[in-house]
C-alpha positions in Angstrom: -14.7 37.6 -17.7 -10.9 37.4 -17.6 -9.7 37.0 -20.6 -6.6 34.3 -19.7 -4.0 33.1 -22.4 -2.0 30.1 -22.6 1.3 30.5 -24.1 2.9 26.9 -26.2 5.6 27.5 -23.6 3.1 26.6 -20.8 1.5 23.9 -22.8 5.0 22.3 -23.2 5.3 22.8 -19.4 2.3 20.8 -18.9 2.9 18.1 -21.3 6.5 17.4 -19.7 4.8 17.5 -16.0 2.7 15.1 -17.0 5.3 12.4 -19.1 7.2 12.9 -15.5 4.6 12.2 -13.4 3.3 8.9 -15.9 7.1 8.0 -15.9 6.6 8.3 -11.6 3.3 5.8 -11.5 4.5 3.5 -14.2 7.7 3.1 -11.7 5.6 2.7 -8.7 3.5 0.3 -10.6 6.5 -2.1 -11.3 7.7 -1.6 -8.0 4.4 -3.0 -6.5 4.4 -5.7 -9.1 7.9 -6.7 -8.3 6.8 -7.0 -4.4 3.4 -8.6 -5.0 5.8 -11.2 -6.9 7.9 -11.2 -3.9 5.2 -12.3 -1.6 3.8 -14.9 -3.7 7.1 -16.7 -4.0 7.8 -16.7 -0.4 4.3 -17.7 0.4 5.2 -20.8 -2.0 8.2 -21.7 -0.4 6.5 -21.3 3.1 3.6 -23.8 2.5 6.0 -25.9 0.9 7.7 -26.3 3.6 4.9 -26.3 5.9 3.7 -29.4 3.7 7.0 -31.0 4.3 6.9 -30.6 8.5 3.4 -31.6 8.4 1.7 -33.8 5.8 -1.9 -32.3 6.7 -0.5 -29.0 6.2 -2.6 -28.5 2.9 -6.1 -29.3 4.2 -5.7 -27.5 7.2 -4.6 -24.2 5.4 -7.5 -24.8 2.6 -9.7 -25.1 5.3 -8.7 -21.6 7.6 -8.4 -19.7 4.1 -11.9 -20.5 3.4 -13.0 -19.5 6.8 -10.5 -16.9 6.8 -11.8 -15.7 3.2 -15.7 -15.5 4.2 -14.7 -13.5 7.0 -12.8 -10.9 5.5 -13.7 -7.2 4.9 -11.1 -5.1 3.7 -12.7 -2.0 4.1 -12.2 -2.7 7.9 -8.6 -3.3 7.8 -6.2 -1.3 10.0 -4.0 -0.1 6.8 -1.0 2.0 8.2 0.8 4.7 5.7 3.7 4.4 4.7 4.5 7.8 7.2 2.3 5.5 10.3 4.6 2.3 9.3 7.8 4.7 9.5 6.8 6.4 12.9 6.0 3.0 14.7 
C-alpha cells in the first residue's frame, strides 16, 4: 500500500477551493433567481396587456396552457448550451 500523507497545508488548500467554488454556485444561484424573476414580470406585463387588446385573452391562454401543460415532456426538449446558444 502507499502510504500517502496529507499535510494541514493541503487541507487548508482544499477548504479554500471549496468556500470558492460554494461562493461560485451561490452566485450562479442568484443569478438564475434574478432571471427566473425577470421572466415572470415580463410574462405579467405581457398577458396584461394581452388582456387589455383582447378581453378573451385570459380564457383562451388558460385554455392552450392546459393543453400546452398535458403535452409537455421536458426530457424531450431541444435545450441548447450555453457554448450551442453562443455558436448559433
Amino acid at each position: 500500500m502507499l502510504d500517502s500523507k496529507v499535510s494541514p497545508t493541503d487541507v487548508h488548500l482544499l477548504k479554500k477551493e471549496i468556500e470558492v467554488l460554494g461562493e461560485l454556485i451561490n452566485e450562479e444561484r442568484l443569478e438564475r433567481k434574478a432571471e427566473v424573476d425577470q421572466l415572470k414580470l415580463e410574462m405579467t406585463t405581457l398577458k396584461g396587456l394581452l388582456n387589455q387588446i383582447y378581453p378573451d385573452f385570459a380564457s383562451q391562454f388558460e385554455k392552450a396552457y392546459e393543453e400546452e401543460r398535458n403535452r409537455f415532456n421536458p426530457e424531450v426538449m431541444n435545450v441548447k448550451t450555453t457554448k450551442e446558444r453562443a455558436a448559433s
